[in-house]
N, CA, C and O atoms as CSV, one atom per row, in Angstrom:
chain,resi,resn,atom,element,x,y,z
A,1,UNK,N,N,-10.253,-4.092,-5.562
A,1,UNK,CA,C,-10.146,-5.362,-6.246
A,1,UNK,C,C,-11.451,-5.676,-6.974
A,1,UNK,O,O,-11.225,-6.101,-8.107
A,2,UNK,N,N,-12.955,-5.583,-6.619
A,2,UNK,CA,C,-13.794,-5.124,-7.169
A,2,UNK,C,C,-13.778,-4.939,-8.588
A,2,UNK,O,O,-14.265,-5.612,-9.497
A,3,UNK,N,N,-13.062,-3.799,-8.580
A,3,UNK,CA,C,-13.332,-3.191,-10.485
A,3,UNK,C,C,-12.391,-4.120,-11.081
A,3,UNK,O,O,-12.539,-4.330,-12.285
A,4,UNK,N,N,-11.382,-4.761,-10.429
A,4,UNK,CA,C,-10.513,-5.067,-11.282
A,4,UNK,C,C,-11.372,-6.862,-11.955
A,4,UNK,O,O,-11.131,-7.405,-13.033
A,5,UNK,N,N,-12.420,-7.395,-10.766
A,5,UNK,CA,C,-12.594,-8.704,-11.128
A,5,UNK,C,C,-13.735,-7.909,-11.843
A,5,UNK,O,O,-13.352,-7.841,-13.011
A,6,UNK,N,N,-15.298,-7.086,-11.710
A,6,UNK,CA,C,-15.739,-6.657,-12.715
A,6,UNK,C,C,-15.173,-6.195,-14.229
A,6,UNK,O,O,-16.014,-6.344,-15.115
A,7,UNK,N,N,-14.085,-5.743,-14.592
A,7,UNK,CA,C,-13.797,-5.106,-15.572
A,7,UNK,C,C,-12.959,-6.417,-15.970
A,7,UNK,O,O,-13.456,-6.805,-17.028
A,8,UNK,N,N,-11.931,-7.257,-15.605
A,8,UNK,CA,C,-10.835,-8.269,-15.863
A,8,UNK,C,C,-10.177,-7.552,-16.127
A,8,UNK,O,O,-9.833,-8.088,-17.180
A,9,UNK,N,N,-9.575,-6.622,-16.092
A,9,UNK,CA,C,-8.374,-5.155,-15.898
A,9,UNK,C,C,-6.790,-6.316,-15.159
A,9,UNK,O,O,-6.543,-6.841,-14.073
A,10,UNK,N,N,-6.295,-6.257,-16.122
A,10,UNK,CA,C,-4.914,-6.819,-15.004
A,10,UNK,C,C,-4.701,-5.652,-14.374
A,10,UNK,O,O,-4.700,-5.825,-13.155
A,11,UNK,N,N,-4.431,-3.980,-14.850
A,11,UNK,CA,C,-3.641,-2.939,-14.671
A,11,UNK,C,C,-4.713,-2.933,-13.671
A,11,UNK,O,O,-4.172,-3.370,-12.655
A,12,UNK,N,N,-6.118,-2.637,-13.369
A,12,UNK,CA,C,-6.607,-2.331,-11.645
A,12,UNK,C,C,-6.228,-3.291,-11.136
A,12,UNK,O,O,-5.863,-2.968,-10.006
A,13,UNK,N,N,-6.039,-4.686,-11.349
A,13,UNK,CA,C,-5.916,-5.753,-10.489
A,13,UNK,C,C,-4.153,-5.368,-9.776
A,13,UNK,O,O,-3.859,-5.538,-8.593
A,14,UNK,N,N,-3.432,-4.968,-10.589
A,14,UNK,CA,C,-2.178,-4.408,-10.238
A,14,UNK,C,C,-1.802,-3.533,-9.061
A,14,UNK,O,O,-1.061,-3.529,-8.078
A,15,UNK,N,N,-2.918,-2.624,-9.831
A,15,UNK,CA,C,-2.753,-1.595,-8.841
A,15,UNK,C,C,-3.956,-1.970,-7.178
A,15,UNK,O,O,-3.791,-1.283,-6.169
A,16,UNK,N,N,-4.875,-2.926,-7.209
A,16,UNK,CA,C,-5.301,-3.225,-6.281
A,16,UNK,C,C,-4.331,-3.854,-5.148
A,16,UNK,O,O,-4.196,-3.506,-3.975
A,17,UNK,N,N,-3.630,-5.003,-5.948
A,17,UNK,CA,C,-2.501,-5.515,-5.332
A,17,UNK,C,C,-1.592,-4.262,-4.908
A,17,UNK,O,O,-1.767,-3.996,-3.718
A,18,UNK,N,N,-0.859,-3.590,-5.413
A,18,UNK,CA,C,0.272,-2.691,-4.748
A,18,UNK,C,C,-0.771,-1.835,-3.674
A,18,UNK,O,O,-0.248,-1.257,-2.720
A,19,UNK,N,N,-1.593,-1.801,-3.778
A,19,UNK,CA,C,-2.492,-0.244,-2.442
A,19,UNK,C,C,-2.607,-1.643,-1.355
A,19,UNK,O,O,-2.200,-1.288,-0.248
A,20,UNK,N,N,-2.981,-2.910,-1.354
A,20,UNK,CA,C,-2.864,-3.781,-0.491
A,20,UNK,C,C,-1.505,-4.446,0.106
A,20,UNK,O,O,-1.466,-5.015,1.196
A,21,UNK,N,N,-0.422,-4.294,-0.751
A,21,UNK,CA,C,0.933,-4.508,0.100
A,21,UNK,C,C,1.287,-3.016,0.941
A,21,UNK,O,O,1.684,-3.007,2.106
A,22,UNK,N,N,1.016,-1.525,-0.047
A,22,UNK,CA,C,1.401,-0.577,0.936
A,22,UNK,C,C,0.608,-0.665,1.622
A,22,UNK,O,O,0.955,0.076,2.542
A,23,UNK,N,N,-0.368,-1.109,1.886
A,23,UNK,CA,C,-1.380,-0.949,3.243
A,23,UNK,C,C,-0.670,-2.013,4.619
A,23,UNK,O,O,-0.722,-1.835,5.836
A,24,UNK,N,N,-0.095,-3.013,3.896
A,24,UNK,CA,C,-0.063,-4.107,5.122
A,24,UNK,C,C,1.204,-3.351,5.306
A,24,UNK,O,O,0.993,-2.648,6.295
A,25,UNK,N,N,2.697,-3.070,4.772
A,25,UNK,CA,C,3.883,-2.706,5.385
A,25,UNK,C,C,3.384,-1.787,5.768
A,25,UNK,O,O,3.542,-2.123,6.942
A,26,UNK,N,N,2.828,-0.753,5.859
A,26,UNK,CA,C,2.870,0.332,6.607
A,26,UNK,C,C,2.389,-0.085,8.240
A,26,UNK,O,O,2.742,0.374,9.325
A,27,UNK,N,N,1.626,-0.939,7.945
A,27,UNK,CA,C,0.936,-1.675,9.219
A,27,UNK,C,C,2.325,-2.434,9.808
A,27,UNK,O,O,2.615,-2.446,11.004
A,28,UNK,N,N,3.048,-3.001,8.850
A,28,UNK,CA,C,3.967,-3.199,9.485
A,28,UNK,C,C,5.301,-2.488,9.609
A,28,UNK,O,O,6.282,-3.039,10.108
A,29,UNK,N,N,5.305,-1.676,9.302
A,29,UNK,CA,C,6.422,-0.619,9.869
A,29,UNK,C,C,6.300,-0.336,11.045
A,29,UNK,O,O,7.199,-0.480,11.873
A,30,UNK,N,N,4.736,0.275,11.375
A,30,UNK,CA,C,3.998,0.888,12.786
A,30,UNK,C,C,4.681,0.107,13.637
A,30,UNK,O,O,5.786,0.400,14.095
A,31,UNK,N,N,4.113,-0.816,13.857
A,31,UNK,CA,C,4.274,-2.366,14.943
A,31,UNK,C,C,5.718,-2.579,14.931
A,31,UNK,O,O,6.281,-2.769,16.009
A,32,UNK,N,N,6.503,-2.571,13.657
A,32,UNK,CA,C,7.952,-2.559,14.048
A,32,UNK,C,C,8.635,-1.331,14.842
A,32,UNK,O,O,9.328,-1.499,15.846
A,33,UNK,N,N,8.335,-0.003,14.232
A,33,UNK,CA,C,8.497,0.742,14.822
A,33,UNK,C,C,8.405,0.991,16.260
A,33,UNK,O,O,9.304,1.549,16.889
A,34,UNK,N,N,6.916,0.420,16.963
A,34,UNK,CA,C,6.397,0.171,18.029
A,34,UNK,C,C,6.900,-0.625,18.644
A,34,UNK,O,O,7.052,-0.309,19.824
A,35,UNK,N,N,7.219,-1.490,18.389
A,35,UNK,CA,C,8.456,-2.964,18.856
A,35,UNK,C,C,9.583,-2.314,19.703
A,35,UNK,O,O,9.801,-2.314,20.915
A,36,UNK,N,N,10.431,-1.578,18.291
A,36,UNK,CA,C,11.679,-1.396,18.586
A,36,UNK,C,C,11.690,-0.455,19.299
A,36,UNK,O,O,12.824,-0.091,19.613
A,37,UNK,N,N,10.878,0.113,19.702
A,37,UNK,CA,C,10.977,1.259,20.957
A,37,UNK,C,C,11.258,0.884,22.520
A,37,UNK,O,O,11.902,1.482,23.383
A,38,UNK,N,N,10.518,-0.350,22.549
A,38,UNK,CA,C,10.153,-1.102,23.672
A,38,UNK,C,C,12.067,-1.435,24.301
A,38,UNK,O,O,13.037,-1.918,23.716
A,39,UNK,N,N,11.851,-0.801,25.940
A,39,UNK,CA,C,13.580,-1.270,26.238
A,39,UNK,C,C,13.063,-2.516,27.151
A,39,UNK,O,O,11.848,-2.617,27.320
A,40,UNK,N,N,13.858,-3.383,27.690
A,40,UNK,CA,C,14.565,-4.016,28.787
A,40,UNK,C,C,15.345,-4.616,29.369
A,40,UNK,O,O,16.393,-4.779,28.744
A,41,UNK,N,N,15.295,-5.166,30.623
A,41,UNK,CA,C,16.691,-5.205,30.866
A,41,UNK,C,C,18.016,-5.898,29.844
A,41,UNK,O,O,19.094,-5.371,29.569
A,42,UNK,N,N,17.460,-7.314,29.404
A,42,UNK,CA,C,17.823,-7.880,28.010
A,42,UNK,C,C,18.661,-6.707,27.242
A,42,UNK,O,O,19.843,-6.907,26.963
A,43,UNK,N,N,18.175,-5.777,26.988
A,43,UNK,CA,C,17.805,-5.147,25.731
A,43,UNK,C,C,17.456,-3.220,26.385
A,43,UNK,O,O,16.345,-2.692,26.332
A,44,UNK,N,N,18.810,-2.497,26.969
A,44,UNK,CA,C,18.622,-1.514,27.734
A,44,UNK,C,C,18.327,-0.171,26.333
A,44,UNK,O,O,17.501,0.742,26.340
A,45,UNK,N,N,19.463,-0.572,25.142
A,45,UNK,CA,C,19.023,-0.084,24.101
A,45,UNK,C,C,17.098,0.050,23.129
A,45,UNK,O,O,16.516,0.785,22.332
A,46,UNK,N,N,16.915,-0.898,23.733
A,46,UNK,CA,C,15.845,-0.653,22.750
A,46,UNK,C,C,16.057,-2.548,21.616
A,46,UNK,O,O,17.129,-3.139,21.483
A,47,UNK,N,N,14.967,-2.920,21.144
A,47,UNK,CA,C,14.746,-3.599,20.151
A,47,UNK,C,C,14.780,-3.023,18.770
A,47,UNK,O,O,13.923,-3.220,17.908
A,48,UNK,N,N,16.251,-2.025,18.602
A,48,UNK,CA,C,16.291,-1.576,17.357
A,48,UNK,C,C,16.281,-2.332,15.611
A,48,UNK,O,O,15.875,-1.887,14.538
A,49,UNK,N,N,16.986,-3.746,16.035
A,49,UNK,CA,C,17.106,-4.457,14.928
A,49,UNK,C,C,15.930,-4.920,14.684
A,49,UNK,O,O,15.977,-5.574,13.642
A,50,UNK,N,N,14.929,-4.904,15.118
A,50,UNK,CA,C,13.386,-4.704,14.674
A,50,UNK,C,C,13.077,-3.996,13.668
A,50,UNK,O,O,12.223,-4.402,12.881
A,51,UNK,N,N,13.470,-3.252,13.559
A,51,UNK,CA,C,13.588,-2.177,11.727
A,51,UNK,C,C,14.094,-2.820,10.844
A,51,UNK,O,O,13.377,-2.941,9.851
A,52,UNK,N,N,15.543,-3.528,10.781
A,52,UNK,CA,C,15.917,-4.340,9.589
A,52,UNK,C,C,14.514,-5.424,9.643
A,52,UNK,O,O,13.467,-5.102,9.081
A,53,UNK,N,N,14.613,-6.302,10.147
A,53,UNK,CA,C,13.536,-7.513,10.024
A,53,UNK,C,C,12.537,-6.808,8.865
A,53,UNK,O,O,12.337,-7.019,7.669
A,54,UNK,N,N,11.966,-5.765,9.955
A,54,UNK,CA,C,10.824,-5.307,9.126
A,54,UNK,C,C,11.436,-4.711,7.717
A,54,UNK,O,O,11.059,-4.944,6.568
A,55,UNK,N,N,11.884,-4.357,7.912
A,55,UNK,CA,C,12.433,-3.345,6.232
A,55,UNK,C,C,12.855,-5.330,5.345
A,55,UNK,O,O,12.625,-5.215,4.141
A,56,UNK,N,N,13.146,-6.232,5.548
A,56,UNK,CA,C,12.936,-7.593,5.133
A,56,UNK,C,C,11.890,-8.169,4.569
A,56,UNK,O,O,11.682,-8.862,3.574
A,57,UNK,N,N,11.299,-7.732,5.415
A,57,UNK,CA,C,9.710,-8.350,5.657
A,57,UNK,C,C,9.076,-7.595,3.977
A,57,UNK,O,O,8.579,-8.257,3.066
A,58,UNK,N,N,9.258,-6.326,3.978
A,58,UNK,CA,C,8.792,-5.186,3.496
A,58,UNK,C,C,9.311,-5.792,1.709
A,58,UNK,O,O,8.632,-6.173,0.755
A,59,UNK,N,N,10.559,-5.658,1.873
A,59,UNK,CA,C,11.016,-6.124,0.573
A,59,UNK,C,C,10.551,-6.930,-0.188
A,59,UNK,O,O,10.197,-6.762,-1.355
A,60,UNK,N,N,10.521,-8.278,0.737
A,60,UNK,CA,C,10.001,-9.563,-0.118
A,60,UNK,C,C,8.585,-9.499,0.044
A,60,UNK,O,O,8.194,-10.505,-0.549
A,61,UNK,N,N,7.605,-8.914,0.493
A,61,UNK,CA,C,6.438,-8.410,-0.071
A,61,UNK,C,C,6.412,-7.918,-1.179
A,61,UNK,O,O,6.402,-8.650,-2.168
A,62,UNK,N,N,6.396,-6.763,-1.270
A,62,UNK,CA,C,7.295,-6.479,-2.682
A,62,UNK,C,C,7.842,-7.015,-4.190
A,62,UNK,O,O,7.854,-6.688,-5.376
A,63,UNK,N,N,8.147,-7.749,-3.555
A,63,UNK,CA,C,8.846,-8.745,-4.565
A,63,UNK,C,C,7.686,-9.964,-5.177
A,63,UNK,O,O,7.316,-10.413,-6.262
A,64,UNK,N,N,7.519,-10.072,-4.301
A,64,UNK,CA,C,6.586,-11.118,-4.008
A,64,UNK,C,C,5.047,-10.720,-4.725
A,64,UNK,O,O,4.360,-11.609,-5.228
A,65,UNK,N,N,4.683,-9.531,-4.707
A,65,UNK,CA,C,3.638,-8.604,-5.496
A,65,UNK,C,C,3.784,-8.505,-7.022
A,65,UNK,O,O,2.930,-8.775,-7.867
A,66,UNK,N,N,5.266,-7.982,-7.238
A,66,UNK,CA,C,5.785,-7.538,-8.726
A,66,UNK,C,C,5.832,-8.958,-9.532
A,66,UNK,O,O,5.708,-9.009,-10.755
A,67,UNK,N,N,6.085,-10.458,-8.449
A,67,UNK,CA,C,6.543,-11.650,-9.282
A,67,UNK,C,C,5.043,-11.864,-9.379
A,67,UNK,O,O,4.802,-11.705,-10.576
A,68,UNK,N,N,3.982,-12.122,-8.791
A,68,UNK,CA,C,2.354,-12.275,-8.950
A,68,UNK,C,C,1.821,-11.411,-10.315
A,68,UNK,O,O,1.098,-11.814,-11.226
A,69,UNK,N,N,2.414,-10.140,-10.130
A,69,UNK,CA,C,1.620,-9.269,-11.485
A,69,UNK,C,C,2.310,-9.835,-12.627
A,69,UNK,O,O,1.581,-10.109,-13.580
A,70,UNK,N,N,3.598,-10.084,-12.755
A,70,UNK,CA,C,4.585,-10.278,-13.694
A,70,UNK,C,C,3.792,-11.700,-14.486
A,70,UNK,O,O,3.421,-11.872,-15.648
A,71,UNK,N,N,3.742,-12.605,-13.227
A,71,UNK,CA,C,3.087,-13.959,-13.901
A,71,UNK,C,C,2.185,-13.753,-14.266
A,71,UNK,O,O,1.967,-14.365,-15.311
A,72,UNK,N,N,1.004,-12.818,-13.780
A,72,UNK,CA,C,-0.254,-13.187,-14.825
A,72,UNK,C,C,-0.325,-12.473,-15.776
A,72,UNK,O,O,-0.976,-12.887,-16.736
A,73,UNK,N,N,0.251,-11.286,-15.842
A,73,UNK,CA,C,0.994,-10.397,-17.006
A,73,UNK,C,C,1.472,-11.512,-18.331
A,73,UNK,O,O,1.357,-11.149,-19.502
A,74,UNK,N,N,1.830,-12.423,-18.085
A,74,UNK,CA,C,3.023,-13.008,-18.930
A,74,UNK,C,C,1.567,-14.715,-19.218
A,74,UNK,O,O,1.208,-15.165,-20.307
A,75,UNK,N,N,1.236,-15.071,-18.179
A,75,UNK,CA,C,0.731,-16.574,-18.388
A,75,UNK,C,C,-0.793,-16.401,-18.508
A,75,UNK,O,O,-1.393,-17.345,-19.023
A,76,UNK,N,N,-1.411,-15.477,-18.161
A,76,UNK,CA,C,-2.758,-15.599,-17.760
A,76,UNK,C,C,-3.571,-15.289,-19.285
A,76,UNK,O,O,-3.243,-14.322,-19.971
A,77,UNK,N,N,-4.639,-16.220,-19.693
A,77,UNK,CA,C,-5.351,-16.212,-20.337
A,77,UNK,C,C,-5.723,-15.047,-21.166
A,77,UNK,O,O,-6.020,-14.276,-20.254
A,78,UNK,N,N,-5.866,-14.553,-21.963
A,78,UNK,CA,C,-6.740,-13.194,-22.619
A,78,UNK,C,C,-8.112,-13.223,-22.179
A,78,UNK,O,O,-8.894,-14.153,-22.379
A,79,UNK,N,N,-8.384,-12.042,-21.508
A,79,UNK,CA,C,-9.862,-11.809,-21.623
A,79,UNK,C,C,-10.221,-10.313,-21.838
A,79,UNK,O,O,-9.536,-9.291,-21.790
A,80,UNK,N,N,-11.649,-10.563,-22.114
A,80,UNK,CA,C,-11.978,-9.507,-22.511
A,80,UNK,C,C,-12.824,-8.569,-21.539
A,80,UNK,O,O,-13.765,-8.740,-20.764
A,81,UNK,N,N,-12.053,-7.515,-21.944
A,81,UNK,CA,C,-12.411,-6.149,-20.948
A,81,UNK,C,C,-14.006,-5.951,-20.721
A,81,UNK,O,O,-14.761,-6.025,-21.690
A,82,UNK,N,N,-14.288,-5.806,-19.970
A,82,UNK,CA,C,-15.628,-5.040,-19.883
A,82,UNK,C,C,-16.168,-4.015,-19.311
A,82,UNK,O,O,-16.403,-4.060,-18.103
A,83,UNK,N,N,-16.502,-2.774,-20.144
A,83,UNK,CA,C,-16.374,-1.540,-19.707
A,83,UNK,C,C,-18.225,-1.050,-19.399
A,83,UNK,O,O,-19.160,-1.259,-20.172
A,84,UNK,N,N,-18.276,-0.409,-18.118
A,84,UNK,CA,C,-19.761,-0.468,-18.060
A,84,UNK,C,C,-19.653,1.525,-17.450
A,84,UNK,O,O,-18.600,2.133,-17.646
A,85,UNK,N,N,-20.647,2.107,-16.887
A,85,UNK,CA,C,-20.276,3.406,-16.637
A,85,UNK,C,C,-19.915,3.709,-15.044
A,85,UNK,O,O,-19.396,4.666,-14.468
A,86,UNK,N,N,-20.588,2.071,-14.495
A,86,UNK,CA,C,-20.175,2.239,-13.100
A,86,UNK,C,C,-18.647,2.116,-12.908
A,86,UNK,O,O,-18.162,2.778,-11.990
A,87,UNK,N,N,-17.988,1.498,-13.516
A,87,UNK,CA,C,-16.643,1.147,-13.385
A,87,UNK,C,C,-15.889,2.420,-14.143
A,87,UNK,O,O,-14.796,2.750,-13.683
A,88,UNK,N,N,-16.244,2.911,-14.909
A,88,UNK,CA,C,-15.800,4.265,-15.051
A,88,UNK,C,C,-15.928,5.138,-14.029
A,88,UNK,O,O,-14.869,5.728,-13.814
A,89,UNK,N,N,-16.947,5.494,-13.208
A,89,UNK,CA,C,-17.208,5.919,-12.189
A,89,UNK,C,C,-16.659,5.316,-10.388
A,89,UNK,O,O,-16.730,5.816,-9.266
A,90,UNK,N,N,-16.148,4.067,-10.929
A,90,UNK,CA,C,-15.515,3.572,-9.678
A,90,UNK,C,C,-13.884,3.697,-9.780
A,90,UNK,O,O,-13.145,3.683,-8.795
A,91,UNK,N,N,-13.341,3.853,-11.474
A,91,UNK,CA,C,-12.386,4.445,-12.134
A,91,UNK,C,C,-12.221,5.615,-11.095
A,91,UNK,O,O,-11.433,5.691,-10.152
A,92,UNK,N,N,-13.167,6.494,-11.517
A,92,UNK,CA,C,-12.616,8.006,-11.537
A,92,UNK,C,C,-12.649,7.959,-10.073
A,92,UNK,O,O,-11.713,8.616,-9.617
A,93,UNK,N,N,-13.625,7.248,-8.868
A,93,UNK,CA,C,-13.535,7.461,-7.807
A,93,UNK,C,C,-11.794,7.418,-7.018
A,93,UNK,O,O,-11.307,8.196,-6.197
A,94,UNK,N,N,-11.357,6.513,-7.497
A,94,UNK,CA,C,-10.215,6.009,-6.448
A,94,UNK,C,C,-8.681,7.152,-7.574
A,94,UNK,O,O,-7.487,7.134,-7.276
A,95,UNK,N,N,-9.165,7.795,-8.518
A,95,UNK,CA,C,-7.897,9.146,-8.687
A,95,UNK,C,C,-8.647,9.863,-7.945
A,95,UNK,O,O,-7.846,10.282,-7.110
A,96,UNK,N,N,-9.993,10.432,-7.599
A,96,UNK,CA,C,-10.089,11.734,-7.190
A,96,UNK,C,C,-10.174,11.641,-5.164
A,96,UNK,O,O,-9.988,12.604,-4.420
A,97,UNK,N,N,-10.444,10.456,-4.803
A,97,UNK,CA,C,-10.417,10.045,-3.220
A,97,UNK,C,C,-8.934,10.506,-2.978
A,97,UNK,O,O,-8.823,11.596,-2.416
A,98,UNK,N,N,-7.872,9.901,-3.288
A,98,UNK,CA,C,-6.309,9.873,-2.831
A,98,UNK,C,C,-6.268,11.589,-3.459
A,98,UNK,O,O,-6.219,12.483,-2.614
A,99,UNK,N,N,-6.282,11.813,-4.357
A,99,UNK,CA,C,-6.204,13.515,-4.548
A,99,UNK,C,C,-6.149,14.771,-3.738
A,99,UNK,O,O,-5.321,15.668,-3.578
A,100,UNK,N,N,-7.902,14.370,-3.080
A,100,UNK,CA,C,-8.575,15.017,-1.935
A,100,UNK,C,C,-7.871,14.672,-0.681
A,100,UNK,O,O,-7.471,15.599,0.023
A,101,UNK,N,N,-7.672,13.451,-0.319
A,101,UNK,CA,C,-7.113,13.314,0.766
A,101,UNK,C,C,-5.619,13.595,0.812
A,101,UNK,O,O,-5.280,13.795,1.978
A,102,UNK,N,N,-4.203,13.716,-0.387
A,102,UNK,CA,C,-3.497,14.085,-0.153
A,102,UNK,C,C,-3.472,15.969,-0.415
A,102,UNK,O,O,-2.527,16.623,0.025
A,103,UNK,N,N,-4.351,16.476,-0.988
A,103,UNK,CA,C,-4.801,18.022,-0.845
A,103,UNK,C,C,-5.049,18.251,0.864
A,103,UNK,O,O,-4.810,19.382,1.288
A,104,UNK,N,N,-5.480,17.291,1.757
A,104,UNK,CA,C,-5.590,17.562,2.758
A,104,UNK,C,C,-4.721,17.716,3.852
A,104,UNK,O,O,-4.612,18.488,4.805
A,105,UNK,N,N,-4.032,16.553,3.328
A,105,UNK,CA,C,-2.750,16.126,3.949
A,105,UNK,C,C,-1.505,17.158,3.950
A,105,UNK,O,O,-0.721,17.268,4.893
A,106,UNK,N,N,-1.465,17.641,3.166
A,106,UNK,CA,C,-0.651,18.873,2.422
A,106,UNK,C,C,-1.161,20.425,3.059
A,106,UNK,O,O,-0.537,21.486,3.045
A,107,UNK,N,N,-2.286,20.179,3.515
A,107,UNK,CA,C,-2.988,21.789,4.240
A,107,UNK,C,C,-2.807,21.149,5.550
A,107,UNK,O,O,-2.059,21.910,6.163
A,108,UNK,N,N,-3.052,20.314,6.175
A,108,UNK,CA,C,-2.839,19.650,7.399
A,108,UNK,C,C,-1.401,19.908,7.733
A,108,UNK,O,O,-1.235,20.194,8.918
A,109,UNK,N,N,-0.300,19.880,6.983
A,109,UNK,CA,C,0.947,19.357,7.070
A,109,UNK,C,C,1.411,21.049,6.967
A,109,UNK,O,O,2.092,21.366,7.942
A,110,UNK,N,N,1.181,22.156,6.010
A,110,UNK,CA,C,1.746,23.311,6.342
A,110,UNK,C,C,0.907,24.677,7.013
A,110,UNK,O,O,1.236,25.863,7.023
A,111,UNK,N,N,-0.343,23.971,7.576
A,111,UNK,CA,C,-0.197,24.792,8.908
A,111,UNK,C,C,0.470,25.206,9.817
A,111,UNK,O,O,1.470,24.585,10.176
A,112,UNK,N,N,0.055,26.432,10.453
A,112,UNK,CA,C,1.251,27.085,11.217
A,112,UNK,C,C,0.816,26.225,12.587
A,112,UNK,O,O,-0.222,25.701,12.990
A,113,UNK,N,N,1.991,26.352,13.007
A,113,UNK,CA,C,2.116,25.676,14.572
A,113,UNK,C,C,2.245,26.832,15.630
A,113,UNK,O,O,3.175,27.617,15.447
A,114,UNK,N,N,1.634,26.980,16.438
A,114,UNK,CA,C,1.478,27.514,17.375
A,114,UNK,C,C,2.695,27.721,18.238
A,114,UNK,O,O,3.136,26.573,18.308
A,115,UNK,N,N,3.376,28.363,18.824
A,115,UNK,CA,C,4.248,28.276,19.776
A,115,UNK,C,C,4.020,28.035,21.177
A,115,UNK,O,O,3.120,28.580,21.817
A,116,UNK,N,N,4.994,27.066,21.726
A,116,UNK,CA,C,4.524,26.656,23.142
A,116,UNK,C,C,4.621,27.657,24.003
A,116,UNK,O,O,4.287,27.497,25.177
């Protein structure tokens, strides 16, 4: 969010907003996920309908993100960009961070597995 209030960038401010809603649903998937695992007697199945809620929850975040960008997209003042070399450099940081880390994720993920 940073580059986006240095630069007045709606498009980083955009994309700051969407990496901060996938950050919180995923947080809340976990915890739902984690929820609905939980049995008792109440409830011998499990707290499965804990997934819809959350997949709810998830949506109108969502929604709720796209109607925020949309409005200032549409109402918000003109201003003017300001391009300096750090923000180019804080630019290029956040394509080549997610890159590296999904290059990792991807060697992490088709390693061989050992047999038990």
């Amino acid at each position: 969010m940073g580059l986006a209030i240095t630069s007045g960038s709606l498009a980083l401010a955009a994309d700051a907003t969407d990496s901060v809603v996938d950050t919180f649903s995923r947080l809340v998937v976990l915890i739902g996920l984690i929820i609905s695992q939980r049995k008792s007697k109440q409830f011998p199945y499990g707290l499965y309908k804990v997934e819809n809620i959350v997949s709810i929850i998830i949506a109108l975040l969502i929604f709720v993100a796209g109607y925020e960008i949309a409005r200032e997209a549409i109402f918000a003042p003109k201003v003017e960009l300001r391009l300096t070399l750090w923000l180019v450099v804080g630019v290029g940081a956040t394509v080549v961070i997610p890159l590296l880390f999904g290059t990792y994720e991807l060697r992490w993920g088709e390693r061989p597995v050992p047999p038990p």
